[in-house]
C-alpha positions in Angstrom: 0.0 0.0 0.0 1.5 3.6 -1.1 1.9 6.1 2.0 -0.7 9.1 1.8 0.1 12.3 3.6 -3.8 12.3 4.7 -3.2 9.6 7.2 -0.2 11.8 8.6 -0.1 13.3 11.4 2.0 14.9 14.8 2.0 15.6 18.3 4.7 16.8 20.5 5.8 17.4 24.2 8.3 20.3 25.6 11.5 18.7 26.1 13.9 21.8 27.3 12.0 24.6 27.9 13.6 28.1 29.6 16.8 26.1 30.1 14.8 23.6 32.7 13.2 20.4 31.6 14.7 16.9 30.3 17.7 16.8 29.4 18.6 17.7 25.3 17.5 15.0 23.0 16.5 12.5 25.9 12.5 13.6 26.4 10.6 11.7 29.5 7.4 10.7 27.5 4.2 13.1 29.1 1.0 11.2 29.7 -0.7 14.0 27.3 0.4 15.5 24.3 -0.1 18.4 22.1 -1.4 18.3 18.4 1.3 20.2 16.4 -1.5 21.6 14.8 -2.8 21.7 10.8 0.1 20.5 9.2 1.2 21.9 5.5 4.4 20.6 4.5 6.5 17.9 7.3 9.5 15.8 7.1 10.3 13.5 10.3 12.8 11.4 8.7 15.2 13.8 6.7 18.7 12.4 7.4 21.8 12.1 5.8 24.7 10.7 6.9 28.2 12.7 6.1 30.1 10.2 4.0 33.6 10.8 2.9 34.7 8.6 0.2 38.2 7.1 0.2 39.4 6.2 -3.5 41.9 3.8 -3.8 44.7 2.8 -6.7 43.6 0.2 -8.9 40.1 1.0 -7.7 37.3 2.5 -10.6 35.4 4.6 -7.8 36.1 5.0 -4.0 36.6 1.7 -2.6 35.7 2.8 1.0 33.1 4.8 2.6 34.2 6.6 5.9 30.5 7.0 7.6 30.6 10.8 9.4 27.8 12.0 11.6 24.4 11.7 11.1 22.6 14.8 10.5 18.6 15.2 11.5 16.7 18.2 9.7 13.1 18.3 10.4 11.3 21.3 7.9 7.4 21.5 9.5 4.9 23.8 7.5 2.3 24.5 10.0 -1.3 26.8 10.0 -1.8 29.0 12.8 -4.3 27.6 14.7 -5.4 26.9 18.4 -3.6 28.6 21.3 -0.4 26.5 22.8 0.0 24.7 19.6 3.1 24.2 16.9 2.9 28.0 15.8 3.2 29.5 18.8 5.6 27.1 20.0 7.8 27.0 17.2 8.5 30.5 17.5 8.1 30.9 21.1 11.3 28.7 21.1 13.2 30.3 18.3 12.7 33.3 20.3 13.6 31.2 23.7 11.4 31.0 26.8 12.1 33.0 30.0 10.3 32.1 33.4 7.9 34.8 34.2 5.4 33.0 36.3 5.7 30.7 33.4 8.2 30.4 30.7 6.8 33.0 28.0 9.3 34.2 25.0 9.9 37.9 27.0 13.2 38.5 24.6 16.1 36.5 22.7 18.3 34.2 25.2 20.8 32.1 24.9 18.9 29.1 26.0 18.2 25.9 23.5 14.1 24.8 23.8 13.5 21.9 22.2 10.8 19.7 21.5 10.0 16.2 20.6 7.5 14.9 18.1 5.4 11.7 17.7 4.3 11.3 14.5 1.1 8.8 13.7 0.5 7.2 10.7 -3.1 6.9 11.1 -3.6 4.2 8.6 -1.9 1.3 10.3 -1.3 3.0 14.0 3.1 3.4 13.2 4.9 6.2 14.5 7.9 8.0 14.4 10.0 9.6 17.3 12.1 12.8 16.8 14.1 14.1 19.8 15.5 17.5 20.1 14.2 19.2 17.7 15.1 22.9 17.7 14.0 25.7 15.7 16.9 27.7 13.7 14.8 29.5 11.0 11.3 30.3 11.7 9.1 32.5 9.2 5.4 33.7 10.1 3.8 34.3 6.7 0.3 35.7 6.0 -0.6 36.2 2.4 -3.1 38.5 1.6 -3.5 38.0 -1.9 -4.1 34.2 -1.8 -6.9 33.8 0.8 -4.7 30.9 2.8 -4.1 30.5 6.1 -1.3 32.6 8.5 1.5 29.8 8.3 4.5 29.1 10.3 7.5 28.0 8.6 10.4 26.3 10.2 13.3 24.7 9.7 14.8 23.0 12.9 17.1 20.8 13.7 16.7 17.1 15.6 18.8 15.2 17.8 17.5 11.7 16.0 14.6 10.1 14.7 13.3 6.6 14.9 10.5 4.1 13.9 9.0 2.4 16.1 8.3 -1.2 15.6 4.2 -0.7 15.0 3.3 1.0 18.1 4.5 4.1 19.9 7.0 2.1 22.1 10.4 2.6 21.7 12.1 0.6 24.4 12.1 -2.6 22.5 14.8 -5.1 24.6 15.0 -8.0 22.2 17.1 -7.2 20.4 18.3 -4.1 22.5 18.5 -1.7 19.6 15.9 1.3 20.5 18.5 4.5 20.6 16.1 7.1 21.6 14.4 4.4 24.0 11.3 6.1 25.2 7.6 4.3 25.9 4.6 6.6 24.4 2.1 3.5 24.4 0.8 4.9 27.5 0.9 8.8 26.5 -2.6 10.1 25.3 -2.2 11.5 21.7 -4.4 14.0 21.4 -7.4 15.5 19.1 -6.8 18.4 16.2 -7.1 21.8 17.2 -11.5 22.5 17.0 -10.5 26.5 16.1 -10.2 27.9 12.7 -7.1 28.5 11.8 -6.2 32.4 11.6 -6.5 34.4 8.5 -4.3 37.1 7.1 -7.3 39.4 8.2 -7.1 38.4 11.7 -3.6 39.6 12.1 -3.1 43.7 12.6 0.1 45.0 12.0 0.5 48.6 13.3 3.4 50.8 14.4 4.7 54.0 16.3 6.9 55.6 13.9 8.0 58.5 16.4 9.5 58.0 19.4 10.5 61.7 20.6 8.6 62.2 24.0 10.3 60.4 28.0 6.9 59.0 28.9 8.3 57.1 32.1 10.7 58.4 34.8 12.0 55.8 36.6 15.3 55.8 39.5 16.5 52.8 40.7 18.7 52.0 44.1 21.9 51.8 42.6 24.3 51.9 40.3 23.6 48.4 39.1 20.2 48.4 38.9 17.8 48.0 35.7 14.6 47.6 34.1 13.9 45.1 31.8 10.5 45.8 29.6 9.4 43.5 27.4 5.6 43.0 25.7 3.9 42.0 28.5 5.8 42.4 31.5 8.3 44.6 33.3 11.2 42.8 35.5 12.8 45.2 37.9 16.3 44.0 39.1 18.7 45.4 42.3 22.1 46.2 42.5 23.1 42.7 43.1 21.7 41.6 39.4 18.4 39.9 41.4 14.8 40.4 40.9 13.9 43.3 43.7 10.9 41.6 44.8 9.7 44.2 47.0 8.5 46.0 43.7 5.5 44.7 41.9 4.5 41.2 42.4 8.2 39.6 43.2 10.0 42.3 40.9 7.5 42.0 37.9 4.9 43.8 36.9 2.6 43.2 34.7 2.5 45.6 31.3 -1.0 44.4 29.6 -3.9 43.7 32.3 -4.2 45.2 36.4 -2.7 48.7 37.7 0.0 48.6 35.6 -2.0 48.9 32.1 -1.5 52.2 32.0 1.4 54.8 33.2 -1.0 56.0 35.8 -0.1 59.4 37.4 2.3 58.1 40.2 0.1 59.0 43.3 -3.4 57.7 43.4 -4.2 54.2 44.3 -5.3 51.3 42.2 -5.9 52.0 38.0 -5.3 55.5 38.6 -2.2 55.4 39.9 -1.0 52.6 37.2 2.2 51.9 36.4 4.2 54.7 38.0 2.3 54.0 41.2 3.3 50.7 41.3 7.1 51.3 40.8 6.8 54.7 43.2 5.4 52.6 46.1 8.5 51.3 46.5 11.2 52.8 48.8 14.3 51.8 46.7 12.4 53.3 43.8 10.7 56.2 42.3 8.5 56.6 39.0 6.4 59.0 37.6 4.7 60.1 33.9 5.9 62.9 32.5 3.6 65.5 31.1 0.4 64.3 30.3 0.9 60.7 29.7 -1.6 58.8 32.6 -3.9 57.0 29.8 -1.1 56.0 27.8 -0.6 52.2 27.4 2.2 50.9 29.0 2.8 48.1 26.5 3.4 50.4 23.9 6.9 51.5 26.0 9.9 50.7 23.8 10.9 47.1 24.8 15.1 46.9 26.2 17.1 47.0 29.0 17.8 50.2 30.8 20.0 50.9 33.6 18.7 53.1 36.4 21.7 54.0 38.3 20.4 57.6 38.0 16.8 58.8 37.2 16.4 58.7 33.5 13.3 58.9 30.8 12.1 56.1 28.7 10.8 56.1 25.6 7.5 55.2 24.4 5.7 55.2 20.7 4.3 58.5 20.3 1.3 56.6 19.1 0.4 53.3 17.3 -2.1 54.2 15.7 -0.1 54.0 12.4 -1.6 50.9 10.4 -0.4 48.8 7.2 -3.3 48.6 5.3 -4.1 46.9 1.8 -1.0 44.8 2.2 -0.1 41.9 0.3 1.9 40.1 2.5 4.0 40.0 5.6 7.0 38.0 6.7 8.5 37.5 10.0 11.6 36.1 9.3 13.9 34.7 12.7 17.3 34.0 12.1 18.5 32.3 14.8 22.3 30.9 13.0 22.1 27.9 15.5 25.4 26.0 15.8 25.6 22.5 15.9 28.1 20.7 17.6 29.1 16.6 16.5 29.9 14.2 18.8 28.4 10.7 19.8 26.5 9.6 22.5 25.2 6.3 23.5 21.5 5.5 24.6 20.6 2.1 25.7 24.0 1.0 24.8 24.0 1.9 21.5 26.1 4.8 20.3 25.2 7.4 17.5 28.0 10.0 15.6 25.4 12.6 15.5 26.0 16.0 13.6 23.3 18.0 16.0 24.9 16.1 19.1 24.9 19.5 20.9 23.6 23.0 19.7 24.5 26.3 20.6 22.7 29.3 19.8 23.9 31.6 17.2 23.7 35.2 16.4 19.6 36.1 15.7 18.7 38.2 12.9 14.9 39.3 13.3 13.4 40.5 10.0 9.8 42.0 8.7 9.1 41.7 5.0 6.0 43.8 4.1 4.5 44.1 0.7 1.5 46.3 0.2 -0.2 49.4 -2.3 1.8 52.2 -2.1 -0.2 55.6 -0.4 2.4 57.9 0.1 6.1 58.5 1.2 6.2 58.3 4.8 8.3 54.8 5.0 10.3 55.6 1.9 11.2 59.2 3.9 11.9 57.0 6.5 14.2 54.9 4.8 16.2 58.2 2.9 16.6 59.6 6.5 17.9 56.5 8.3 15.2 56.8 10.6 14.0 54.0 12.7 10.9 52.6 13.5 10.2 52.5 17.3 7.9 49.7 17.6 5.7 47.7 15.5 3.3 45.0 16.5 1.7 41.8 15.1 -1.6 41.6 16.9 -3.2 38.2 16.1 -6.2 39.2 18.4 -7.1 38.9 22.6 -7.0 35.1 22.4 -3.6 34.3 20.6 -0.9 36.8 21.5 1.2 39.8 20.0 4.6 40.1 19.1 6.7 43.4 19.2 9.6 44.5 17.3 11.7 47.3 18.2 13.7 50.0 16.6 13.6 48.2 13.1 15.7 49.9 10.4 14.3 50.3 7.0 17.0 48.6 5.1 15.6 47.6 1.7 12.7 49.7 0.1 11.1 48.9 -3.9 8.4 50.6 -5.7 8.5 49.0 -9.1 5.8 50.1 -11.8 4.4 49.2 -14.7 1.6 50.3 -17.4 -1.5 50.6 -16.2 -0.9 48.8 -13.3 -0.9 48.8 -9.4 2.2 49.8 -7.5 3.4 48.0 -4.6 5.9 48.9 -1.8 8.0 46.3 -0.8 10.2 47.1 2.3 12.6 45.0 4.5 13.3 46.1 8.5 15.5 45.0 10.6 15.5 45.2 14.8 18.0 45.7 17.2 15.6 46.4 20.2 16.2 49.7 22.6 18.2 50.6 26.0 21.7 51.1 27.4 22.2 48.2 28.9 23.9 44.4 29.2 22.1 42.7 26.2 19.4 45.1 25.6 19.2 44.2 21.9 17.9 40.7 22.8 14.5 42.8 23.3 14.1 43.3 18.8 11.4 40.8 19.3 9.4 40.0 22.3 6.2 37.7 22.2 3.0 37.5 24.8 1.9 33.8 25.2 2.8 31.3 27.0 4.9 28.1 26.2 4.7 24.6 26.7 6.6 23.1 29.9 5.7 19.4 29.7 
């Protein structure tokens, strides 16, 4: 019987997830998993092994082949759809999860969050295992011109993959040959996603172009001290490099919901007071809005590190009410130049020369790709002056999230035409976030959701 992708399809569990969580590559199977979601293109089971030939006098072709490391590459093509799913997780963990209450992707880190995947082939009840599997390069494409789904595309990388001898377990003992050697007979794989996947017209892309006015004055106790703000949450940390959890609710404060919504003027209690109340309370700190800035949302502050050794202003979009309309597409494009490291390592006393043995995260280049009908020159001025963007935001709506992206740089810009037809801007930004402080530029792209920890 021929294999048909209709009978395909995935689940997966968090394997490393804000640098906590089973070990790389070596997942403890959870009694429930989650559907990767509505899948569009997938490949479990792209290997090749590094072979270098050794020719040999007297020989017509290489008489030897030297096996090298086994290399695990695992492209998913997935719809947007559901809360907690692949999408969010596939680029909440090429962003990288940081433990606010719970592991959310609050700015670039240097940890590795993996995954691993069981796949089902629904027509006999087979599967596949995949552990370690990282995203590298993830792209969030909505295309506005074709009527399709907002898709997540990602390549990532995998530890190893494995079939399973017709069922999901993998700890077969006779002969002992299982090298990823986990037992998902008893792990629930769950139903599809019920919600409709989103559509390019459920996504709102909108931006602050100016950023001129000190919204927020804010002093911390030392010399040491900083503020970390990213798209839903505040972190405030003490001299000593710690959380100051007399501020806030243990040192965080929440940007999007509560008191802290809005900048608040600094001195009345509760709503009113918002966000500079909050930080004011405080004895080792002081905050307050500057001129008339009380309603103002406080999510829309530019996202960074800032140190507060002295009282200083920070920066906040003058407005977004700046919106991309009649585009054609957009493209979030994440970089994340991941560097894998060979080596072997031996599972159930079997040993593997695996090219993704380790990985180590590279250099992140965060890019937006925006097509759409040209109106007039305000992002081509833009581009002329070398004038950033403050902050621009992917809304995909109260129940799944936002992303912000911070100080982009115009760097490409296009307006081709021809006869008697429409013309198009096509512009490429880049982000380098905003602050003065250790890796402030990890803040380019910060997302509100909430990742997967088992």
């Amino acid at each position: 019987m021929v294999k048909l992708t209709q009978n395909i399809e995935a689940a997966f569990q968090a394997e490393r997830t804000a640098g906590a969580g089973d070990q790389y590559g070596d997942p403890t199977p959870n009694a429930a998993l989650v559907h990767l979601g509505l899948l569009d293109t997938f490949d479990p089971r792209s290997v090749e092994m590094n072979i270098t030939p050794v020719a040999s006098i007297g020989q017509s072709t290489e008489s030897f082949h030297a096996g090298g490391p086994i290399a695990v590459n695992v492209p998913i093509k997935v719809a947007c759809q559901g809360t907690g799913t692949g999408w969010q997780e596939l680029i909440g963990r090429a962003i990288g999860g940081t433990t606010i209450t719970n592991p959310i992707p609050h700015a670039l880190t240097n940890n590795v969050d993996s995954m691993a995947l069981l796949v089902r082939d629904n027509s006999n009840s087979e599967f596949t295992a995949v552990s370690g599997v990282v995203p590298n390069e993830v792209t969030l494409e909505a295309d506005y011109t074709t009527g399709g789904f907002i898709t997540v595309d990602a390549l990532c990388t995998g530890f190893f993959t494995e079939d399973g001898d017709g069922d999901a377990n993998f700890t077969e003992t006779s002969p002992s040959n299982e090298f990823i050697n986990v037992n998902y007979s008893s792990s629930n794989f769950p139903s599809a996603p019920s919600a409709d996947p989103l559509l390019p017209i459920d996504l709102t892309v909108s931006a602050g172009l100016t950023a001129t006015k000190g919204i927020l004055n804010i002093d911390g106790p030392d010399t040491e001290s900083y503020v970390e703000i990213g798209e839903r949450y505040m972190r405030l940390f003490d001299t000593d490099g710690n959380l100051d959890t007399s501020v806030g609710t243990s040192g965080i404060i929440d940007l999007a919901s509560g008191n802290g919504a809005t900048i608040g003027d600094g001195a009345s209690a509760g709503a009113t007071g918002g966000l500079t109340k909050i930080i004011a309370t405080d004895s080792n700190w002081s905050g307050g809005p500057i001129s008339s800035s009380n309603s103002l949302a406080s999510t829309n502050l530019l996202k960074g590190i800032y140190n507060t050794n002295s009282a200083r202003n920070i920066l906040m979009a003058d407005n977004m009410s700046t919106s991309f309309d009649n585009l054609k597409t957009v493209k979030l494009m994440i970089k994340n130049n991941n560097v894998p490291i060979s080596g072997t390592s031996t599972r159930n006393s079997v040993t593997k020369f695996l090219a993704h043995n380790k990985i180590s995260r590279g250099l992140a280049d965060v890019t937006l790709e925006i097509s759409m009908t040209a109106e007039d020159e305000t992002f081509y001025d833009k581009y002329v002056a070398g004038e950033t963007i403050p902050l621009i935001r992917l809304d995909f709506g109260a129940t799944y999230g936002s992303i912000a992206l911070t100080n982009g740089t115009i760097t490409a810009f296009s307006r081709p035409m021809s006869g008697a037809g429409e013309i198009v801007d096509t512009m490429t930004i880049k982000f380098r976030g905003a602050g003065d402080y250790k890796n402030f530029s990890a803040f380019a792209i910060s997302a509100d959701w909430t990742l997967n920890t088992t």
